[in-house]
PDB file with SEQRES, HELIX, SHEET and CRYST1 records, atoms N, CA, C and O in Angstrom:
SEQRES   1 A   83  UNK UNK UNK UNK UNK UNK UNK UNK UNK UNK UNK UNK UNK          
SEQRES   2 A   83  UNK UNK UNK UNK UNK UNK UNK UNK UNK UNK UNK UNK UNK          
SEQRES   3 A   83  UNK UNK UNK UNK UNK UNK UNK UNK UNK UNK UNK UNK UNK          
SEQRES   4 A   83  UNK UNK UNK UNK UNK UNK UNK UNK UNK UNK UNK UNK UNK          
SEQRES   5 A   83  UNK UNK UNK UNK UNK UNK UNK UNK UNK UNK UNK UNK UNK          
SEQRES   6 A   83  UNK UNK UNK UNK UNK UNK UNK UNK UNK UNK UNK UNK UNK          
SEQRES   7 A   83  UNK UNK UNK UNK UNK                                          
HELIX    1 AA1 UNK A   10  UNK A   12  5                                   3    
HELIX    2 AA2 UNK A   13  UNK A   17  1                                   5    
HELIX    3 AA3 UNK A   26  UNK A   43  1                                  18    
HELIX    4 AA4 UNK A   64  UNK A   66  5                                   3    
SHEET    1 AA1 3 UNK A   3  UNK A   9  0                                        
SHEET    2 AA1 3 UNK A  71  UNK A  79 -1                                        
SHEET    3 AA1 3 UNK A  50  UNK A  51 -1                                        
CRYST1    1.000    1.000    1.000  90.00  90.00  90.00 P 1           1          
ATOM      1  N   UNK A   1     -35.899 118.441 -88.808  1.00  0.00           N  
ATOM      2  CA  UNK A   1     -36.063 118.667 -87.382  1.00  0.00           C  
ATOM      3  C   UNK A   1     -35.558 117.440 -86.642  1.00  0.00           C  
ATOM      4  O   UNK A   1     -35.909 116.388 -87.177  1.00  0.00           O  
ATOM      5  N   UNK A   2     -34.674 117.286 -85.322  1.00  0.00           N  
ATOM      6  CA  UNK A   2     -34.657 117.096 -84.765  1.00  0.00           C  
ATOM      7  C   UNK A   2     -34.970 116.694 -83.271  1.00  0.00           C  
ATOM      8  O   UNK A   2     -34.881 117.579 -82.419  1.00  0.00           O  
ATOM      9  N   UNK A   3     -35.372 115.270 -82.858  1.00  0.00           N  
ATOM     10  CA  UNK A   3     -36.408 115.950 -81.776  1.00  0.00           C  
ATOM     11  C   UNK A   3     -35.577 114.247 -81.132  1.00  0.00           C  
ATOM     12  O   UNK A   3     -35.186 113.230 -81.704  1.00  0.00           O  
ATOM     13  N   UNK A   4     -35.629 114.730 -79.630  1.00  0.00           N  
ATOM     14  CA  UNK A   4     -35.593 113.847 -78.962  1.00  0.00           C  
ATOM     15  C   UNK A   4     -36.741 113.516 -77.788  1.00  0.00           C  
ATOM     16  O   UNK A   4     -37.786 114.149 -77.633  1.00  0.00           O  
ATOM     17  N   UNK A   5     -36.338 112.492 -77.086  1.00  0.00           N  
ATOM     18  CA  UNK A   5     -37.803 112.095 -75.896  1.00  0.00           C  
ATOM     19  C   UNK A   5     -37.450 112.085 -74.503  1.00  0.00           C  
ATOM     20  O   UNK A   5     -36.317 111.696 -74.218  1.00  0.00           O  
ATOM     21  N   UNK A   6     -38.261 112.461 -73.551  1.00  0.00           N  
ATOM     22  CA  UNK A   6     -37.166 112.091 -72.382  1.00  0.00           C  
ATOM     23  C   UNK A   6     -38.716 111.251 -71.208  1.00  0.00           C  
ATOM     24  O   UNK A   6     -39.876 111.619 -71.394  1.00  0.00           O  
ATOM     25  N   UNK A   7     -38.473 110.522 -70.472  1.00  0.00           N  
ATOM     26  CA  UNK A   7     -39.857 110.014 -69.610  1.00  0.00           C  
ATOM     27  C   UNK A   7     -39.783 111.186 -68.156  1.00  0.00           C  
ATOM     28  O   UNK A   7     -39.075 110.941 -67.180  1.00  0.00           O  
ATOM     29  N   UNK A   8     -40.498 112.222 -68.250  1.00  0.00           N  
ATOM     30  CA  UNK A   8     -40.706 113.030 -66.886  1.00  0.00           C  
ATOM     31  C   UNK A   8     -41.622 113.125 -66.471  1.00  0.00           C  
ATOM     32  O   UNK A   8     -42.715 112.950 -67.008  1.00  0.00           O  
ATOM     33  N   UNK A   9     -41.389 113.420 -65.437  1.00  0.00           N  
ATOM     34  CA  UNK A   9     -43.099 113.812 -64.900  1.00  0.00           C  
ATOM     35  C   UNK A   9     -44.233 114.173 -65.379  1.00  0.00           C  
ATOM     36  O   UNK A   9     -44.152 114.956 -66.325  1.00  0.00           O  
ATOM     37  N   UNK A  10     -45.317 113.857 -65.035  1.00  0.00           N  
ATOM     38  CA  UNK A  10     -46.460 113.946 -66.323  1.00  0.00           C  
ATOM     39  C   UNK A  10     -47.186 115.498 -65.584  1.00  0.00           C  
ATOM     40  O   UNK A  10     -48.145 115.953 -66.206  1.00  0.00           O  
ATOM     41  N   UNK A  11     -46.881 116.019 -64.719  1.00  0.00           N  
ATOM     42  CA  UNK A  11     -47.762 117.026 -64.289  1.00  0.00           C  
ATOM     43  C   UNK A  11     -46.664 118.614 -64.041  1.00  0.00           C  
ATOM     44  O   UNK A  11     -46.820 119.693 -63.469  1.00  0.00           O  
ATOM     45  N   UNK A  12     -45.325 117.810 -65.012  1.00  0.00           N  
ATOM     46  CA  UNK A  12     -44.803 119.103 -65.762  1.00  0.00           C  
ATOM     47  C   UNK A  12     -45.182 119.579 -66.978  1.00  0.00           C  
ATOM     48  O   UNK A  12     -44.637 120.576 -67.454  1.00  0.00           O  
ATOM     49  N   UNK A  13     -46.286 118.829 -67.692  1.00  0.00           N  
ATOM     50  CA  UNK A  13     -46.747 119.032 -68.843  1.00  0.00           C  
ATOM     51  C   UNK A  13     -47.056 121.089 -69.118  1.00  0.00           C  
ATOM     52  O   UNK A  13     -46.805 121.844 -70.057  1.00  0.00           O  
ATOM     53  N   UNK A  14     -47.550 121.241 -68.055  1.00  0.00           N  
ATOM     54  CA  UNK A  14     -48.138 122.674 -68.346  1.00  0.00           C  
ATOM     55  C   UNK A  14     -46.816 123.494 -68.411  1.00  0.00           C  
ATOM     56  O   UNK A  14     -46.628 124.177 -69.418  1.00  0.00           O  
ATOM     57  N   UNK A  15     -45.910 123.482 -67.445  1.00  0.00           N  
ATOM     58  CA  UNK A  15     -45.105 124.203 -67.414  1.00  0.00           C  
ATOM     59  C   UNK A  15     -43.894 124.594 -68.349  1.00  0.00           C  
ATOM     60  O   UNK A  15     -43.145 125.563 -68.227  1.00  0.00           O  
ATOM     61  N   UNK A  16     -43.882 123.544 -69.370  1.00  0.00           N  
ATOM     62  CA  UNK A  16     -42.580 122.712 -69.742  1.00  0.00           C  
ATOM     63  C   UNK A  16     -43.414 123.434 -71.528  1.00  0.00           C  
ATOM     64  O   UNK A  16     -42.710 124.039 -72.337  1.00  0.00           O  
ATOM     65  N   UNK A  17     -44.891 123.181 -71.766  1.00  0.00           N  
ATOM     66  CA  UNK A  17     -45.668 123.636 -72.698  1.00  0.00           C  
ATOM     67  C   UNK A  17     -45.681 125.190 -73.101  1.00  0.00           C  
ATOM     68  O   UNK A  17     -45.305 125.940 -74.001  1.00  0.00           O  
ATOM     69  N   UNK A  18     -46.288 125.201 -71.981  1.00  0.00           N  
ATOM     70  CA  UNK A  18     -46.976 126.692 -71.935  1.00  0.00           C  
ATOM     71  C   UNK A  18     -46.144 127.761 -71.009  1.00  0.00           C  
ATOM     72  O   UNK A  18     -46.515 128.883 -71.351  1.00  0.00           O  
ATOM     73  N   UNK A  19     -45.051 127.854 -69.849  1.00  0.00           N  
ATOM     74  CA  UNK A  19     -44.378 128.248 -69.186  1.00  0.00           C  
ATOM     75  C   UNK A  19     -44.934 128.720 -68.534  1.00  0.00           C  
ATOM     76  O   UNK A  19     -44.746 129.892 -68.208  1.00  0.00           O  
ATOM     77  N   UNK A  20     -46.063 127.800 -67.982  1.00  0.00           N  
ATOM     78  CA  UNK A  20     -46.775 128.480 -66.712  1.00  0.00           C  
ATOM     79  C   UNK A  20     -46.319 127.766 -65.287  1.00  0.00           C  
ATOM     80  O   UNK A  20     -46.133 126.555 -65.164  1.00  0.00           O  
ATOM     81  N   UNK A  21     -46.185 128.688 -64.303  1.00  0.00           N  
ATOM     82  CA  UNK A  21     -45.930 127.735 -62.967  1.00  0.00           C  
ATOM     83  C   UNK A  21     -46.307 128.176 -62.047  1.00  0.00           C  
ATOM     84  O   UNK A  21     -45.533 128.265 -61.093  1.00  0.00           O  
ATOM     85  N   UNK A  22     -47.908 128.729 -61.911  1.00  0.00           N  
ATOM     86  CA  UNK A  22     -48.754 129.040 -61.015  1.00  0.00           C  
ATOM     87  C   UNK A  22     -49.117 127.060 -60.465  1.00  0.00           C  
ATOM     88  O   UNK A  22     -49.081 126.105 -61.240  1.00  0.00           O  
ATOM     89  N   UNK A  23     -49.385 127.012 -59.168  1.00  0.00           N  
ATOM     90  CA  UNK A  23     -49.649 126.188 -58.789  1.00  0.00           C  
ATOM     91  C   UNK A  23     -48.683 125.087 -58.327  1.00  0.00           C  
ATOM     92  O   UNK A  23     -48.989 124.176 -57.559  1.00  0.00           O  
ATOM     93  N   UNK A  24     -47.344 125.305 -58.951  1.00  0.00           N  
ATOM     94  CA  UNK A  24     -46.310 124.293 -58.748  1.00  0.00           C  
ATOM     95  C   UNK A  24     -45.673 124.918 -57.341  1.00  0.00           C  
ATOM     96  O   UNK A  24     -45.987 126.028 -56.912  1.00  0.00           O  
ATOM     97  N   UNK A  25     -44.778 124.073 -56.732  1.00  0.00           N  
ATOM     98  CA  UNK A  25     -44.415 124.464 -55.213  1.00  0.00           C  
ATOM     99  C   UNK A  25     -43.060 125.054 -55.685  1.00  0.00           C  
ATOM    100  O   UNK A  25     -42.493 124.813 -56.751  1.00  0.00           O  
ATOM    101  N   UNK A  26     -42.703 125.776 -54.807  1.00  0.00           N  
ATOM    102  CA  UNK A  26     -41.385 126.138 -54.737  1.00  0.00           C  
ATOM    103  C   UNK A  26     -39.635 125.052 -55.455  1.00  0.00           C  
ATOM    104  O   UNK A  26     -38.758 125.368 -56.260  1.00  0.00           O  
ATOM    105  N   UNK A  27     -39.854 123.915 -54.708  1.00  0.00           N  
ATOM    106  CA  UNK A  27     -39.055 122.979 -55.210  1.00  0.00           C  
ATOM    107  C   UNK A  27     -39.423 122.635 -56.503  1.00  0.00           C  
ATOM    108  O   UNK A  27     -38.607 122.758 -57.417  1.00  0.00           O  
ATOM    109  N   UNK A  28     -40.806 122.125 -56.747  1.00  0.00           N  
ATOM    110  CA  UNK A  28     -40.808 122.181 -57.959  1.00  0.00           C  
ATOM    111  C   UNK A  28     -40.569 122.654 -59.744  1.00  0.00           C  
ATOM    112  O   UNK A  28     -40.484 122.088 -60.834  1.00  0.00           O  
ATOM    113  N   UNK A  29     -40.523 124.400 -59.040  1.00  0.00           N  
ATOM    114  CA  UNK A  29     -40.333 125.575 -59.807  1.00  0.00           C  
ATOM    115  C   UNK A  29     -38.692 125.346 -59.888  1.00  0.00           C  
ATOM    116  O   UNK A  29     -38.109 125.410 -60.971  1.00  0.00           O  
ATOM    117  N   UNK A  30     -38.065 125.100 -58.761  1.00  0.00           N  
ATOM    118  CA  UNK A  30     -36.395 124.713 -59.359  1.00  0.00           C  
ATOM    119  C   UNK A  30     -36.363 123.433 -59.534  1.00  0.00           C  
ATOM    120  O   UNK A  30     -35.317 123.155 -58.948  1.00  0.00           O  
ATOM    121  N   UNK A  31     -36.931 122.089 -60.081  1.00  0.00           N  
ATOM    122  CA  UNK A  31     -36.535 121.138 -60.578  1.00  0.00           C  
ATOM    123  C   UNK A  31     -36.740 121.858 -62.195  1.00  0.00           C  
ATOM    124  O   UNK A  31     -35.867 122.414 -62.861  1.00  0.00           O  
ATOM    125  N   UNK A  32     -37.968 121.672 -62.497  1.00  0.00           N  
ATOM    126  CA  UNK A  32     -38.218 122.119 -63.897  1.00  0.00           C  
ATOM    127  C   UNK A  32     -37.316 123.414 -64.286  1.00  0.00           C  
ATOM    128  O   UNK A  32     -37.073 123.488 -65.490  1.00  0.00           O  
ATOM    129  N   UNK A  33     -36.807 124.395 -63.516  1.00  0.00           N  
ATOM    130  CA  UNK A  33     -35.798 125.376 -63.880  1.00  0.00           C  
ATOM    131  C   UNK A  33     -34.739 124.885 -64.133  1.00  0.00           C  
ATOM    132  O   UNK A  33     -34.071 125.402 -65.029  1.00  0.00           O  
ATOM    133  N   UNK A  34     -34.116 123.448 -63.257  1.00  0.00           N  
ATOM    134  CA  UNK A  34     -32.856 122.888 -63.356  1.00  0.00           C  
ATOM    135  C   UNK A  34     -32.718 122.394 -64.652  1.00  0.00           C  
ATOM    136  O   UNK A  34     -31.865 122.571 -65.522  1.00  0.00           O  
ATOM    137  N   UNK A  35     -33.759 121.724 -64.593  1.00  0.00           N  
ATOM    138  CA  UNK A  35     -34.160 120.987 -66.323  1.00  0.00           C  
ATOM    139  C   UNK A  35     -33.978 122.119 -67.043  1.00  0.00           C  
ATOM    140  O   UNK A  35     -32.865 122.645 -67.083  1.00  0.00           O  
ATOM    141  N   UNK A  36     -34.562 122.402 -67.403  1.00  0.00           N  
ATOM    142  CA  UNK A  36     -34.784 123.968 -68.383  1.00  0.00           C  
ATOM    143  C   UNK A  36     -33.501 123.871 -68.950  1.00  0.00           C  
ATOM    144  O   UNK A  36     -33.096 123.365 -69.997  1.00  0.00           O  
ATOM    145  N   UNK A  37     -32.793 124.641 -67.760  1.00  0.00           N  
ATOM    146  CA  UNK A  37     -31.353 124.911 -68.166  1.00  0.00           C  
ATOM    147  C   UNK A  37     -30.461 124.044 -68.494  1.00  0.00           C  
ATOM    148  O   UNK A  37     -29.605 124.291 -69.343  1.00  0.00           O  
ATOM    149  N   UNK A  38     -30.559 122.751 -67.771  1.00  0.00           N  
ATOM    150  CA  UNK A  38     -29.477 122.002 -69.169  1.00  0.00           C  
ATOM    151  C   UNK A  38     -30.160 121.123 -69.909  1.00  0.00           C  
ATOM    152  O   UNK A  38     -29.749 119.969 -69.789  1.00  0.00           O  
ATOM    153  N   UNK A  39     -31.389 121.331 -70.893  1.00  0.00           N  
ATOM    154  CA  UNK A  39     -31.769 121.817 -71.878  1.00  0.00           C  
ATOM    155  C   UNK A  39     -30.876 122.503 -72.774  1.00  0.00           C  
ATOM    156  O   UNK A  39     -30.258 122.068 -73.746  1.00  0.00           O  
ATOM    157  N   UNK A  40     -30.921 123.642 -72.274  1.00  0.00           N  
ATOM    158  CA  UNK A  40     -30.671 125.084 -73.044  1.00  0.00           C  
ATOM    159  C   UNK A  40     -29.333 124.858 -73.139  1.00  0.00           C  
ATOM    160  O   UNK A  40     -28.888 125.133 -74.253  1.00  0.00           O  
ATOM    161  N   UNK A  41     -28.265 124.312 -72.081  1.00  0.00           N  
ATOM    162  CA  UNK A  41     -26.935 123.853 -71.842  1.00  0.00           C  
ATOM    163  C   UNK A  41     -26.542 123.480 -73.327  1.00  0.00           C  
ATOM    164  O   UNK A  41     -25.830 124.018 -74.175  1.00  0.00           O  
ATOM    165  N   UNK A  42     -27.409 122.181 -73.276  1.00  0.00           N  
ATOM    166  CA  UNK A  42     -27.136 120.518 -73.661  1.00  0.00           C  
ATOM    167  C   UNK A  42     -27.353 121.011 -75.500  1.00  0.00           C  
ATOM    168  O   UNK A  42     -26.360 120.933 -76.223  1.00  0.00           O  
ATOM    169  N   UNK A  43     -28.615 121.462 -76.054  1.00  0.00           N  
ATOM    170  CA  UNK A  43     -29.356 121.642 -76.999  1.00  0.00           C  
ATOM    171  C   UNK A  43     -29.481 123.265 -78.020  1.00  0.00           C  
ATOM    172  O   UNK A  43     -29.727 123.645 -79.165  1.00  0.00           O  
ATOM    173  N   UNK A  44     -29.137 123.762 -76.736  1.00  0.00           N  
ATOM    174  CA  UNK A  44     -29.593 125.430 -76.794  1.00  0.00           C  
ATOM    175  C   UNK A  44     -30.443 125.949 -76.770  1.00  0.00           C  
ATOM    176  O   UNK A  44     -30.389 127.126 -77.125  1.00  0.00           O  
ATOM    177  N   UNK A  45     -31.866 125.316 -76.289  1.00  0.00           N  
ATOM    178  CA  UNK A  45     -32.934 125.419 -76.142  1.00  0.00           C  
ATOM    179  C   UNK A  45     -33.919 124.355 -75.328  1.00  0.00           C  
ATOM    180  O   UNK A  45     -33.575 123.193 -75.112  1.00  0.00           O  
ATOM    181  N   UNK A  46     -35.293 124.957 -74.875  1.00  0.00           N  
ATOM    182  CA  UNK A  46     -36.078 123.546 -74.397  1.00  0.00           C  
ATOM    183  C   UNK A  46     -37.282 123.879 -75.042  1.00  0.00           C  
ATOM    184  O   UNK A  46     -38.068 124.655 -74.498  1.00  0.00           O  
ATOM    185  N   UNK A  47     -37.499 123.418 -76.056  1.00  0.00           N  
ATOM    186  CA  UNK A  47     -38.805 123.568 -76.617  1.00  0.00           C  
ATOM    187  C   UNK A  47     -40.195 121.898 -76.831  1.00  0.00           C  
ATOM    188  O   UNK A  47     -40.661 121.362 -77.836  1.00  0.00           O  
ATOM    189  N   UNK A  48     -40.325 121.715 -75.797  1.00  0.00           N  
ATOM    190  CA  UNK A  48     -41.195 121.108 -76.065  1.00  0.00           C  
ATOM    191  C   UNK A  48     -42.375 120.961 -76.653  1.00  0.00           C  
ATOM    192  O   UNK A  48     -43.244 121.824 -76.526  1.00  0.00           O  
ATOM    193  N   UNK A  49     -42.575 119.779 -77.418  1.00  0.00           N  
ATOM    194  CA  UNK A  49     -43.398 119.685 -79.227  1.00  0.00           C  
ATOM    195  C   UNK A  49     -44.663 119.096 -78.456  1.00  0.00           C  
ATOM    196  O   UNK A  49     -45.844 119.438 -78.410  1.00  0.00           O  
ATOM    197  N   UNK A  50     -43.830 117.933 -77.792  1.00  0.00           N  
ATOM    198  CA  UNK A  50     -45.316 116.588 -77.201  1.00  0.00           C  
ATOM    199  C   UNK A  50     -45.797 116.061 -76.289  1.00  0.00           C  
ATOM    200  O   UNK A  50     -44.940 115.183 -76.187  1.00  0.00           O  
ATOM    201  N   UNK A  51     -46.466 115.853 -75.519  1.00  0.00           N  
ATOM    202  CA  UNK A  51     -46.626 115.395 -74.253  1.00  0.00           C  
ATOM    203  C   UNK A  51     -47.384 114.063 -74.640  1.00  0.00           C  
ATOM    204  O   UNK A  51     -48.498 114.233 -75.137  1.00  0.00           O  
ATOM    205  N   UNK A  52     -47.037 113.033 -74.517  1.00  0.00           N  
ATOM    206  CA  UNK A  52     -47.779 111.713 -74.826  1.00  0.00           C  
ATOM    207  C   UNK A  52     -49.208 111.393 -73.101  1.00  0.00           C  
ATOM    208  O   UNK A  52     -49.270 111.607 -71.890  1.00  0.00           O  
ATOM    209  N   UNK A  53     -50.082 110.745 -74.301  1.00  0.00           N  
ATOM    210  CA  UNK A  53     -51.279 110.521 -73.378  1.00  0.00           C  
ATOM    211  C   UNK A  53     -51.892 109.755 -72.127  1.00  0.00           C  
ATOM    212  O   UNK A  53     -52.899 109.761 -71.420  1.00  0.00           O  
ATOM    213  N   UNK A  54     -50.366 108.921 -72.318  1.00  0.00           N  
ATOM    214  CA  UNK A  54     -50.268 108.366 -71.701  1.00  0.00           C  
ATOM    215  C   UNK A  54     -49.174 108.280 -70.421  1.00  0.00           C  
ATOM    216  O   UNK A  54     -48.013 108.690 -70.458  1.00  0.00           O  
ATOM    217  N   UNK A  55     -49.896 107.595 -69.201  1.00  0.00           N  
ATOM    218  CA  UNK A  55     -48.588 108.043 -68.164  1.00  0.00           C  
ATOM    219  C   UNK A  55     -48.516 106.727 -66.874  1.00  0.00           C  
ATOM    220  O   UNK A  55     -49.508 106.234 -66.337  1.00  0.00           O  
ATOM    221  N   UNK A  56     -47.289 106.416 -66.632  1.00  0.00           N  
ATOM    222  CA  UNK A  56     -47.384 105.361 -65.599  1.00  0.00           C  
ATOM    223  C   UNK A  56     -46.442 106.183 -64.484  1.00  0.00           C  
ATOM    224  O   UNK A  56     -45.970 107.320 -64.471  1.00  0.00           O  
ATOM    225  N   UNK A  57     -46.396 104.916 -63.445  1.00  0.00           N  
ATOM    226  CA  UNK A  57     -45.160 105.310 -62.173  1.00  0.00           C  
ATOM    227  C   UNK A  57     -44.021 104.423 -62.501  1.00  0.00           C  
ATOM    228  O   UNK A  57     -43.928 103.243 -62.839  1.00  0.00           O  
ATOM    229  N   UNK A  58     -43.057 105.537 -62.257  1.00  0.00           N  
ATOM    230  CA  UNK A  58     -41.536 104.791 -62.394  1.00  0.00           C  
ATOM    231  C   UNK A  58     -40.839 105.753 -61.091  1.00  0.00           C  
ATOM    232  O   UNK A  58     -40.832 106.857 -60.547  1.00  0.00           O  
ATOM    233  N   UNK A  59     -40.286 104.389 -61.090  1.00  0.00           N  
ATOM    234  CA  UNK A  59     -38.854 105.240 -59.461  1.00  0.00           C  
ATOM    235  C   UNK A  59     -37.831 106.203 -60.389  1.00  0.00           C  
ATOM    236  O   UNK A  59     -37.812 107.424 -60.228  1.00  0.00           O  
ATOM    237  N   UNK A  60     -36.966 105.504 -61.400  1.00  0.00           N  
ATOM    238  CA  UNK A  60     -36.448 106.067 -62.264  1.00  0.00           C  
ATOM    239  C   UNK A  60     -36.704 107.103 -63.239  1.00  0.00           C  
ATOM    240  O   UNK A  60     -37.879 107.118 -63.606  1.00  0.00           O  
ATOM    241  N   UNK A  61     -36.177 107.717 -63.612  1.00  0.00           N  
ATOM    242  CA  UNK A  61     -36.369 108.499 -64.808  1.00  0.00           C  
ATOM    243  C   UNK A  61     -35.719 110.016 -65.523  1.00  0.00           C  
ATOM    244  O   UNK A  61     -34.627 110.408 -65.111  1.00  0.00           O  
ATOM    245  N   UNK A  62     -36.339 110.685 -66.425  1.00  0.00           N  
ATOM    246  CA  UNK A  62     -34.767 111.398 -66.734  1.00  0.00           C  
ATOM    247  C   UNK A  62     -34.849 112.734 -65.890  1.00  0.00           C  
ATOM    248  O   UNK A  62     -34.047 113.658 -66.026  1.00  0.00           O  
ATOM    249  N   UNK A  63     -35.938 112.734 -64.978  1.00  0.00           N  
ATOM    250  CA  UNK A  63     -36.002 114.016 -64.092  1.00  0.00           C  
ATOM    251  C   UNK A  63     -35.637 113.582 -62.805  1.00  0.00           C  
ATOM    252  O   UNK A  63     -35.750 114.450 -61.939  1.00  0.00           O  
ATOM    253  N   UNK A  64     -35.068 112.046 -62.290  1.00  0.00           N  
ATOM    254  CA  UNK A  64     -34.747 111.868 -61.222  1.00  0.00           C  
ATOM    255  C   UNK A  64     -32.887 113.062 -60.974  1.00  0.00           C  
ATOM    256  O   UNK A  64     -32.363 113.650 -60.027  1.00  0.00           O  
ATOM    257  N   UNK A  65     -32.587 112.870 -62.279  1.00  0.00           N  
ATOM    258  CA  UNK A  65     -30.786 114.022 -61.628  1.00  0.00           C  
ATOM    259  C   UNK A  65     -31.280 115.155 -61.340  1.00  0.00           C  
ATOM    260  O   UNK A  65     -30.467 116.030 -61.041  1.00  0.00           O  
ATOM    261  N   UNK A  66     -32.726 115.499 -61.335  1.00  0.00           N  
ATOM    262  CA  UNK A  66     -32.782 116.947 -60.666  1.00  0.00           C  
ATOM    263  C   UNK A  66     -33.815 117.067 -59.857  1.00  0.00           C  
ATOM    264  O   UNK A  66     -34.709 117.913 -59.859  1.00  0.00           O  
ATOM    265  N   UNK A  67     -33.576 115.880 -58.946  1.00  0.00           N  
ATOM    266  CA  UNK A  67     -34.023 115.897 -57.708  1.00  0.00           C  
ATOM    267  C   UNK A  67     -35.473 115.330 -57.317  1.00  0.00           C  
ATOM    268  O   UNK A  67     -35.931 115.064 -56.206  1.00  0.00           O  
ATOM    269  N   UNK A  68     -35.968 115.246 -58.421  1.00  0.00           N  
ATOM    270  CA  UNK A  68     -37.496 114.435 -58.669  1.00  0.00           C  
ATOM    271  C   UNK A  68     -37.807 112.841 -58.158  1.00  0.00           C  
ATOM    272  O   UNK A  68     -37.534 111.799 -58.754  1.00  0.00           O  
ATOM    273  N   UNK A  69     -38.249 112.963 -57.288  1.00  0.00           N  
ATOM    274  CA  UNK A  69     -38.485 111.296 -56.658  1.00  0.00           C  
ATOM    275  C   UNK A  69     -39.538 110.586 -57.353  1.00  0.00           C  
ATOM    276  O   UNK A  69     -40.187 111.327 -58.091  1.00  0.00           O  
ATOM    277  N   UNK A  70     -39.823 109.642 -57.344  1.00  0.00           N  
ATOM    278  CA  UNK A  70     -40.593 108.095 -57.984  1.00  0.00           C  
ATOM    279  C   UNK A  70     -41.938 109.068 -58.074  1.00  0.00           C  
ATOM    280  O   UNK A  70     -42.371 109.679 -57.097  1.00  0.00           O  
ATOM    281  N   UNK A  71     -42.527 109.117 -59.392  1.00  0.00           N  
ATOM    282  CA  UNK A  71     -43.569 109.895 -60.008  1.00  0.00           C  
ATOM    283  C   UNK A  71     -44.327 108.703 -61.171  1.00  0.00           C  
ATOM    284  O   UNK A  71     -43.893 107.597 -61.490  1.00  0.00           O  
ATOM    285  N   UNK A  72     -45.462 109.331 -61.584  1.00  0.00           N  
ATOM    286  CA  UNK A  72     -46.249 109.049 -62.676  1.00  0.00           C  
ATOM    287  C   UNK A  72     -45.327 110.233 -63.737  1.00  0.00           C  
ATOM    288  O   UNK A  72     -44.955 111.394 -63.567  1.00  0.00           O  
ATOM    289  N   UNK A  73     -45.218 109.301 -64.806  1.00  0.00           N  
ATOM    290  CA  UNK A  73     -44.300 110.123 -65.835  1.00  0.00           C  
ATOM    291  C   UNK A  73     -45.205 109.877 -67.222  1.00  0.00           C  
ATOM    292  O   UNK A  73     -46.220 109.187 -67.123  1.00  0.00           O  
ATOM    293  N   UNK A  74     -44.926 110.299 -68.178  1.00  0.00           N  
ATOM    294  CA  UNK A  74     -45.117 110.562 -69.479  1.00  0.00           C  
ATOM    295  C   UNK A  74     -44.311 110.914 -70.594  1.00  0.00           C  
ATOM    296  O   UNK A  74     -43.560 111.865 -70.378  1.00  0.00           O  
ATOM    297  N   UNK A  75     -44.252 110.350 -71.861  1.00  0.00           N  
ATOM    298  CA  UNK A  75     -42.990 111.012 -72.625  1.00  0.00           C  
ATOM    299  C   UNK A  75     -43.406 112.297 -73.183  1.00  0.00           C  
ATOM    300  O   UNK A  75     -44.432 112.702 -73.730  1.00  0.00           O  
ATOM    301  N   UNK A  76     -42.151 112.862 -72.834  1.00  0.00           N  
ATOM    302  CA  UNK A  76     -42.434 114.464 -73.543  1.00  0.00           C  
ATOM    303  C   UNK A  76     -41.468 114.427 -74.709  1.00  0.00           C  
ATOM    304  O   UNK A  76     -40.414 113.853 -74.436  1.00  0.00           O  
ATOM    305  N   UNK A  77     -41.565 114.881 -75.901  1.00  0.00           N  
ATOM    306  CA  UNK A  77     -40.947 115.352 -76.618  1.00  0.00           C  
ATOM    307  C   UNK A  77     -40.433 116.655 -77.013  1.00  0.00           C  
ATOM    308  O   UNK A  77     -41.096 117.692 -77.059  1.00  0.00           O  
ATOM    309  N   UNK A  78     -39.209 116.522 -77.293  1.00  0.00           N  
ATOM    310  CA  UNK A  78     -38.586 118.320 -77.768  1.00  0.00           C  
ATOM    311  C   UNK A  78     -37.919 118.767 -79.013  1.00  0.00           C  
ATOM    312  O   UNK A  78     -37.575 117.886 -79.801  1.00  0.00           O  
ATOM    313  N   UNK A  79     -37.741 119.719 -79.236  1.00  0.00           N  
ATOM    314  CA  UNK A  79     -37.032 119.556 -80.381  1.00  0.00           C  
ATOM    315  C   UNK A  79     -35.897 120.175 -80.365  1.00  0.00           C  
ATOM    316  O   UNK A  79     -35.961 121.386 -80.151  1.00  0.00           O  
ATOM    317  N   UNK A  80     -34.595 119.586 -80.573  1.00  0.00           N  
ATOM    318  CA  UNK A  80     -33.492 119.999 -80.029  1.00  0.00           C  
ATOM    319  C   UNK A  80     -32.825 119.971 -81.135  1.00  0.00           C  
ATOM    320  O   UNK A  80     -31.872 119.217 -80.941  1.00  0.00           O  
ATOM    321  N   UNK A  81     -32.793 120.500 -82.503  1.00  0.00           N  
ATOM    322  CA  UNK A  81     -32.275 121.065 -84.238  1.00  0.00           C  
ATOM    323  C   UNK A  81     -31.645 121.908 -83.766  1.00  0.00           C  
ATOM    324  O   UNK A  81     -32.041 122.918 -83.184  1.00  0.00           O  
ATOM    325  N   UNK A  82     -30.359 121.483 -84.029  1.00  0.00           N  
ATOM    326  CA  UNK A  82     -29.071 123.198 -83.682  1.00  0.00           C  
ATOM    327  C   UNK A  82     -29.589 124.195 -84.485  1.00  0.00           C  
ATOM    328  O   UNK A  82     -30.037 123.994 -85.614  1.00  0.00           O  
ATOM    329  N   UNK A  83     -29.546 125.102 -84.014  1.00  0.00           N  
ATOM    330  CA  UNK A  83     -30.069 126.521 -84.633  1.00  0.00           C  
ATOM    331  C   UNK A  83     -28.642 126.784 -85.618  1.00  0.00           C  
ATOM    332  O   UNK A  83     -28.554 127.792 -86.320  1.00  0.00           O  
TER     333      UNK A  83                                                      
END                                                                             
């Protein structure tokens, strides 16, 4: 297996897990969709394995190219094994 890490937002955890997005706002529902898809682009999939327990604030990070401003982030892990 293959798995890489990326630092995003820590309160995409549910959505990104479980593919739930009751509660998220409109913009939000297309950042994490933007993600999604190049994911799926990049990998051929977005399957996220991990959400680490830990979480700080960064201005930067790998959800800022899709539009995400200075957040509390967390590493998520995925597993991105060519099928």
């Amino acid at each position: 297996m293959q798995t890489e890490t990326f630092e995003l937002p820590t309160h995409w955890a549910i959505a990104l897990n479980y593919g739930e997005m009751d509660g998220y706002e409109d913009e939000e529902i297309e950042q994490i969709e933007d993600f999604t898809a190049y994911m799926v682009k990049k990998y051929g999939g977005c399957w996220c394995l991990e959400v680490s327990n830990d979480r700080w604030f960064q201005h930067r990070h790998d959800a800022s190219d899709f539009g995400v401003l200075a957040t509390d982030v967390s590493t998520f892990t995925f597993d991105v094994t060519p099928e």
